[in-house]
C-alpha positions as CSV (number, residue, x, y, z in Angstrom):
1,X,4.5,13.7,-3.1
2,X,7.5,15.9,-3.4
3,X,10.7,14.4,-5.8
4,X,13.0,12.6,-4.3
5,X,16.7,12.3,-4.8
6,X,18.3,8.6,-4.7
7,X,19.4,7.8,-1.6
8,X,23.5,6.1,-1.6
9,X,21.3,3.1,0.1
10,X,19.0,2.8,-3.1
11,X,22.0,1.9,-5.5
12,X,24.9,-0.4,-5.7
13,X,28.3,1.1,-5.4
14,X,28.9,0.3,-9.1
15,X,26.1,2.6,-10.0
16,X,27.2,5.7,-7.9
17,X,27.5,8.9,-9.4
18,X,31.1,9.8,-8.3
19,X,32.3,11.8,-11.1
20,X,35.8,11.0,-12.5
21,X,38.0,10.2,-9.9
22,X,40.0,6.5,-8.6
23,X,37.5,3.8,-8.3
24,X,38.3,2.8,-5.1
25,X,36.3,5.6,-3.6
26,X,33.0,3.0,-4.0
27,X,34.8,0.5,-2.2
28,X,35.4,3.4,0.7
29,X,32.1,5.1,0.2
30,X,30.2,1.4,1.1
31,X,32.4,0.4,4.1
32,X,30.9,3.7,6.0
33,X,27.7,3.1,4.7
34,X,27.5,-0.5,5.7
35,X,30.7,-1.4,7.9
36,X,31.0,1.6,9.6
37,X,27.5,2.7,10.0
38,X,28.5,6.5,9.0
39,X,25.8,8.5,9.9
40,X,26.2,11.4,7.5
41,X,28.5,12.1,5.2
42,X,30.1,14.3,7.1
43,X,31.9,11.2,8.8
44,X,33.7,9.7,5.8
45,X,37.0,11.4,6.7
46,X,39.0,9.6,4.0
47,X,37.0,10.7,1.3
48,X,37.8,14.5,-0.4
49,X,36.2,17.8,1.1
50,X,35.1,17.8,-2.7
51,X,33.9,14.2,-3.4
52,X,31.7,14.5,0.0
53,X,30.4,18.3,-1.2
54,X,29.3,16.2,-4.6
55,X,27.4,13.0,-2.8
56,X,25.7,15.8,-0.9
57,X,24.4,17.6,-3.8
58,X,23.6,14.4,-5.6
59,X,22.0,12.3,-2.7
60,X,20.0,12.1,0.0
61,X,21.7,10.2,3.2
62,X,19.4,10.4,5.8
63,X,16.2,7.9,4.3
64,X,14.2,7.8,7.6
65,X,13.7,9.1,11.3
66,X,13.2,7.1,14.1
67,X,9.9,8.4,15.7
68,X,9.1,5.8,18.3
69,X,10.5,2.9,20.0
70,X,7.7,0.4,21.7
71,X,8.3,-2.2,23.4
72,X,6.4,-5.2,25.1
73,X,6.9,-7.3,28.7
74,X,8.5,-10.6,26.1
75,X,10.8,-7.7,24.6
76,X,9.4,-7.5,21.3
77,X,10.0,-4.1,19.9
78,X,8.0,-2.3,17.5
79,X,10.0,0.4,15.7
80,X,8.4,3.5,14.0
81,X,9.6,5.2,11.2
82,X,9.0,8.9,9.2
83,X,10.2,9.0,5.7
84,X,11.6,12.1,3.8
85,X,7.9,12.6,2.6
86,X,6.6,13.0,6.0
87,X,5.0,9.3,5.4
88,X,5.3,6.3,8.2
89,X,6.3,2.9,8.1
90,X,7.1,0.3,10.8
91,X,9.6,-2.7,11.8
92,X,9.1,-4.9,14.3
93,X,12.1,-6.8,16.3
94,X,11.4,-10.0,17.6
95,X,13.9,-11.6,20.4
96,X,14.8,-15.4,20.5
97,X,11.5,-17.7,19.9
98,X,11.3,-20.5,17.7
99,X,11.1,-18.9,14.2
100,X,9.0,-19.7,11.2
101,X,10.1,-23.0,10.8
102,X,10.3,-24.4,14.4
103,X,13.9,-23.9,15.1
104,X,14.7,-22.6,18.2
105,X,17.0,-19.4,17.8
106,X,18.6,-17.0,20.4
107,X,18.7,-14.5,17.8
108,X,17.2,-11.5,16.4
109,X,14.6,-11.4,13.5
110,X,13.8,-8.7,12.3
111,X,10.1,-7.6,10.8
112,X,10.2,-5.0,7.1
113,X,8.0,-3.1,5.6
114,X,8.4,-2.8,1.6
115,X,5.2,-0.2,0.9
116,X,3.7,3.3,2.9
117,X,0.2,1.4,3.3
118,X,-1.0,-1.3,0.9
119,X,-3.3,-2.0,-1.6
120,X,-5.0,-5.2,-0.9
121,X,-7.1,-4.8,1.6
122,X,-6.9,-7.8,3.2
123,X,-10.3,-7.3,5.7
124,X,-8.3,-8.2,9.1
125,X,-5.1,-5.9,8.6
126,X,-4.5,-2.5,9.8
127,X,-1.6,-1.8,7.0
128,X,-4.4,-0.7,4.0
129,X,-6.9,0.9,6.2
130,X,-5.4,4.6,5.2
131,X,-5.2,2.8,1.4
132,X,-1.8,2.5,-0.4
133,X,0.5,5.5,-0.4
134,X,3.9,4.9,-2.6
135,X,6.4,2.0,-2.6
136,X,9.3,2.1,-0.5
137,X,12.4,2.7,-2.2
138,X,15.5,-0.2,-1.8
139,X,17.5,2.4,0.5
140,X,14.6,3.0,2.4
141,X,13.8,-0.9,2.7
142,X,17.8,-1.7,3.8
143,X,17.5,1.5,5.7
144,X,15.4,-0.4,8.4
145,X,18.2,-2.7,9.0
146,X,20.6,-0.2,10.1
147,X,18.6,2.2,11.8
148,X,17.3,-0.9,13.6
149,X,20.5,-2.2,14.7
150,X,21.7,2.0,15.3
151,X,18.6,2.2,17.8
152,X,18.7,-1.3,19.8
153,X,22.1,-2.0,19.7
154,X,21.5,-5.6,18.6
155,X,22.5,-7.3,15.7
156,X,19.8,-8.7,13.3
157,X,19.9,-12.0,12.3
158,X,17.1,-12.8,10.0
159,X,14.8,-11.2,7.8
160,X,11.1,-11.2,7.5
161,X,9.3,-9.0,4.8
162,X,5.8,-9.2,6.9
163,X,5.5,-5.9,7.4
164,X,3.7,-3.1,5.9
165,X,2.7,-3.3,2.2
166,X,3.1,-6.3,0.2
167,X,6.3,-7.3,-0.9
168,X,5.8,-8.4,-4.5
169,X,3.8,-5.4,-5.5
170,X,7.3,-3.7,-5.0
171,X,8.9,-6.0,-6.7
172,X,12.0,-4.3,-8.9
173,X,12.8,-2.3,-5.3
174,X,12.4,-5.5,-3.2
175,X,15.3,-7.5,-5.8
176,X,17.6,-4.4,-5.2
177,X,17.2,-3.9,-1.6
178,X,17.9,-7.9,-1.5
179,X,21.1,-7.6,-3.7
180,X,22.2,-5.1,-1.1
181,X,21.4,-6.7,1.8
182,X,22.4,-10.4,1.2
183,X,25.9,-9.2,-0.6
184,X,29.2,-9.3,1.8
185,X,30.2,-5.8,0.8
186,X,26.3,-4.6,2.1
187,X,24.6,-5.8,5.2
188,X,25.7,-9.4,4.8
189,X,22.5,-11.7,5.9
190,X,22.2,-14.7,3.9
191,X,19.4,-15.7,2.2
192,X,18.2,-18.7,3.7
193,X,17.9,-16.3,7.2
194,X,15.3,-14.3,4.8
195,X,11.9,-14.9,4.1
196,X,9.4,-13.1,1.6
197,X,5.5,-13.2,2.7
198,X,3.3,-12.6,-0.1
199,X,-0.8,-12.6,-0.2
200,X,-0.2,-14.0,-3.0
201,X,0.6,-12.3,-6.1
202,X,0.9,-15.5,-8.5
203,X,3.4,-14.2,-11.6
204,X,5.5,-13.1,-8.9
205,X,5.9,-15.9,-7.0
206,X,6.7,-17.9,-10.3
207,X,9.1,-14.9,-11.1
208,X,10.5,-15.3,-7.6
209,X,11.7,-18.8,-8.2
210,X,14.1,-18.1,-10.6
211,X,16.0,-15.7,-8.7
212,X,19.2,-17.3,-7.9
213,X,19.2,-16.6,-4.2
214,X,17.5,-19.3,-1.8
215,X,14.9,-17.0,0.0
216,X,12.4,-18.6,2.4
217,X,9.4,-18.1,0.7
218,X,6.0,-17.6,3.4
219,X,1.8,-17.4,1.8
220,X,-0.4,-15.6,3.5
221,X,-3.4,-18.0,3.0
222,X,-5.9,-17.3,5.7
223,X,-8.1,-19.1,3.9
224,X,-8.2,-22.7,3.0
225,X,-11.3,-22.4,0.3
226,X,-12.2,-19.7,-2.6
227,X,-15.4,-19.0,-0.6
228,X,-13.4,-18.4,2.5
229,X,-10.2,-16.6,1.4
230,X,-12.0,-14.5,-0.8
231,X,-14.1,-12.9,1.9
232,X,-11.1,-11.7,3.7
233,X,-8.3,-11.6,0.8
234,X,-9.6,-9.8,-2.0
235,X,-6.4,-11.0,-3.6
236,X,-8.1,-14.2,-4.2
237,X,-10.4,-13.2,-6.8
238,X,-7.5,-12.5,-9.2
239,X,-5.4,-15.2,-8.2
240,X,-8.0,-17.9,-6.9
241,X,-6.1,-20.6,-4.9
242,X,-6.0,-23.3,-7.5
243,X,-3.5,-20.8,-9.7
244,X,-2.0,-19.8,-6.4
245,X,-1.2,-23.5,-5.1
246,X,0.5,-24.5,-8.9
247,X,2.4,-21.0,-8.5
248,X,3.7,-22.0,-5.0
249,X,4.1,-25.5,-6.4
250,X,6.3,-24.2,-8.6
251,X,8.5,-22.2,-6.2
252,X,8.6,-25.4,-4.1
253,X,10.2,-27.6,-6.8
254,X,12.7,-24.6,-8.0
255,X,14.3,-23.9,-4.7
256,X,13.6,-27.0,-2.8
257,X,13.0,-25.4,0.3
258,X,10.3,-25.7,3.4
259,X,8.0,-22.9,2.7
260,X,5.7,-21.9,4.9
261,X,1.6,-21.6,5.0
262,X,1.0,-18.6,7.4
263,X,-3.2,-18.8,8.6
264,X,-4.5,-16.1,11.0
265,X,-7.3,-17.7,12.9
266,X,-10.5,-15.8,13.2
267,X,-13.2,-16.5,15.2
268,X,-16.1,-18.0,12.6
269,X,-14.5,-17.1,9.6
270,X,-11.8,-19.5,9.2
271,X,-11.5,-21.5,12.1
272,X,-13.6,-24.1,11.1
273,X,-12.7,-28.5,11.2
274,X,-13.2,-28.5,7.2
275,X,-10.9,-25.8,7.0
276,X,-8.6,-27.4,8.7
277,X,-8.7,-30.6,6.8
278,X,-8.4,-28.8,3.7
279,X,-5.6,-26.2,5.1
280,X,-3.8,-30.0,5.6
281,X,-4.8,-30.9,1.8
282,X,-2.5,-27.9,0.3
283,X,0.5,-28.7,3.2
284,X,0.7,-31.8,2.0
285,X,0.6,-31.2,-1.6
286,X,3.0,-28.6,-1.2
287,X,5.4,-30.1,1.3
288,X,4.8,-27.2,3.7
289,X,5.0,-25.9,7.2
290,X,1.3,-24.6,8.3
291,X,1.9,-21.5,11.1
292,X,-1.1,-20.7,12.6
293,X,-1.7,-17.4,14.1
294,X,-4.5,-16.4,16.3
295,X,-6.0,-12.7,15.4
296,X,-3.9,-9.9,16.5
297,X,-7.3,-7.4,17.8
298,X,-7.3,-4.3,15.3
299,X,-9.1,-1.0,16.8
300,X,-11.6,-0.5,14.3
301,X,-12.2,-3.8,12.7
302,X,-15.0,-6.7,13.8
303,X,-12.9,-9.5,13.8
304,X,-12.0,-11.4,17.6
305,X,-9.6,-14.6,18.0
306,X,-11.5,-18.2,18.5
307,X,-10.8,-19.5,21.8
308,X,-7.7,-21.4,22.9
309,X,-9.6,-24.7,22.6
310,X,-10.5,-24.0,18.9
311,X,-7.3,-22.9,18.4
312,X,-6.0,-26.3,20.0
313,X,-8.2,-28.8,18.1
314,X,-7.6,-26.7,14.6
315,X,-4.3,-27.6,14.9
316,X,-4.6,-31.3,16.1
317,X,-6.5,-31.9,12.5
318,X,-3.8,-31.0,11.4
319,X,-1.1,-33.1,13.1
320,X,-3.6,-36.0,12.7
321,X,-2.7,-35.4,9.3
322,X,1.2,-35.6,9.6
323,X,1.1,-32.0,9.1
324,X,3.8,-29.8,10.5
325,X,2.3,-26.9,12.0
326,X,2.6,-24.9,15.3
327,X,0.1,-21.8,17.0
328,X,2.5,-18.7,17.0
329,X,2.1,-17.3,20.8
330,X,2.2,-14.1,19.6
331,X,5.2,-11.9,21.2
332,X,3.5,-7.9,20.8
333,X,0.4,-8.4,21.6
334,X,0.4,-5.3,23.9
335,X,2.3,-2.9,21.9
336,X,-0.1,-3.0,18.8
337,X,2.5,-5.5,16.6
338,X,0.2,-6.2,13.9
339,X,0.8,-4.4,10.5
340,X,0.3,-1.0,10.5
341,X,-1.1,-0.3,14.0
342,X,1.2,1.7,15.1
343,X,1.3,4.0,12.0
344,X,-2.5,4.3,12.1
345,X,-2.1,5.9,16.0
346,X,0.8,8.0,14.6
347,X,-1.5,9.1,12.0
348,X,-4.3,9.9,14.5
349,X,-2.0,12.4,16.3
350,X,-0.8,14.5,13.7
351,X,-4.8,15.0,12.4
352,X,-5.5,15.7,16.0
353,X,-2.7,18.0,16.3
354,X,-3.2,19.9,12.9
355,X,-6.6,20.1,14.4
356,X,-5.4,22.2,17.4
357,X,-3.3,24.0,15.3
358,X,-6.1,25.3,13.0
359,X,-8.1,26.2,16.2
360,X,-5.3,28.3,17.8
361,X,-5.1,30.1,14.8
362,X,-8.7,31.2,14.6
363,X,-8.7,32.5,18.5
């Protein structure tokens, strides 16, 4: 990977490199970035001939290109993104629908990714199927926001990091790009309308709950025994659920907040009754919200979604049990909005182009 110069999105305004010169300029230098939506530098008119010649030489501005826009009949949109390093990464936008704990919005959510691919290998996700690649840097994290809100013309509302990568294996760049986002001077959401999903990383969750800000906090579980979540969540054999559930315990009774057991239903894997009653065991325990999601078809991988009626009496075990929990209806079912789908076709083209290429040039 080629090196990389900081992007004015990676840092604070406090830790700018401006050079000598009235400290107001930071102050300045963020309303275009985040007020103004400058789209170069070039644009900050009140700023010196000099001071902009400087940021230019010192920073990148530009931290990714919009590639593709698609879209789906319920409006979803699924955004796709190349990086400085000629890497991709996607967002997804996600129109009014009840959110991911059952309140009905007529806002905008939108869907981050914090890695180029991912390490975990969960067996039913498209985002680790070209391995892990790098972290995403803070700038290029926020950068999703803007260029989001640039390309729709909407304004996001809330915040889900459920996209490519896992969150809390980029964890020093995740805290930044949160500082930036959730402060008034930067993109100003607040965070109870932000939500961190994690496969479940353990230390980090327990790390996570003594950050001062009140982020939603979502578990991938998928899974509601070692046997099961292991054969689809590798992640489980170094954090098996028993240290995951006292980690998320622990998160629960810091912040005090709903948080939220995500569980992709698979045909035969997972999608069995005694699942289901123990799925209701850890809600219960940890006083959450259970949001189950039938499978999102992958090209390339084995798995299929159980029939609605499965899906149906999974969930009634679960409100037998006083458990809140409701079947996501997935919005983007047509326009490949599972993690990393998107990416993967992007990914197919250039080989196939290169391909072409290489064959011109020997004719």
């Amino acid at each position: 990977m080629k090196s990389l110069r900081p992007l004015l999105l990676d840092q604070a305004p406090e830790d700018w490199d401006l050079g000598p010169g009235p400290d107001f300029r930071r102050k300045q230098i963020a309303e275009w970035l985040y007020e103004k939506r400058a789209a170069s530098l070039a644009e900050m008119t009140n700023l010196p001939a000099k001071l902009r010649e400087e940021l230019a030489a010192r920073y990148d501005f530009a931290a990714l290109k919009l590639v593709r826009v698609q879209g789906s009949h319920d409006t979803t949109r699924k955004l796709l993104w190349e990086l400085r390093t000629g890497d991709y990464v996607e967002s997804v936008l996600i129109p009014a629908s009840l959110d991911l704990f059952g309140e009905r919005s007529d806002r905008f959510t939108l869907c981050l990714s914090t890695q180029v691919g991912c390490a975990y290998g969960c067996k039913f996700c498209a985002s680790g199927l070209e391995g892990f690649k790098r972290n995403l840097t803070p700038g290029e994290i926020v950068a999703q926001i803007i260029e989001t809100e640039r390309a729709t013309g909407v304004r996001i509302n809330n915040l889900v990091f459920m996209g490519m990568g896992e969150p809390l294996a980029n964890y020093a760049n995740l805290m930044t790009a949160l500082r930036l986002i959730n402060e008034p001077w930067g993109v100003g959401i607040g965070a109870r309308h932000i939500t961190i999903s994690t496969s479940g990383l353990a230390p980090q969750i327990r790390e996570l709950a003594q950050q001062p800000l009140q982020i939603r906090l979502a578990l991938s579980l998928h899974g509601a025994t070692d046997e099961v979540r292991q054969q689809i969540m590798p992640v489980n054999r170094k954090y098996p659920l028993a240290e995951l559930l006292d980690a998320c315990a622990e998160y629960q009774q810091e912040k005090r907040k709903m948080m939220t057991l995500e569980y992709i239903l698979i045909e035969n894997v997972n999608d069995m009754p005694e699942q289901a009653i123990a799925l209701a065991r850890h809600a219960r325990r940890l006083h959450a919200k259970v949001n189950l999601i039938p499978y999102n078809t992958v090209e390339g991988l084995q798995w299929r979604r159980p029939s609605d009626r499965v899906i149906d009496d999974f969930a009634a075990i679960l409100h037998d049990a006083r458990v809140t929990a409701t079947v996501r209806r997935e919005k983007g079912h047509d326009i490949d909005a599972a993690c990393g789908q998107l990416r993967l076709k992007q990914l197919k083209t250039d080989a196939g182009s290169k391909v072409e290429i290489k064959a011109g040039s020997a004719a």
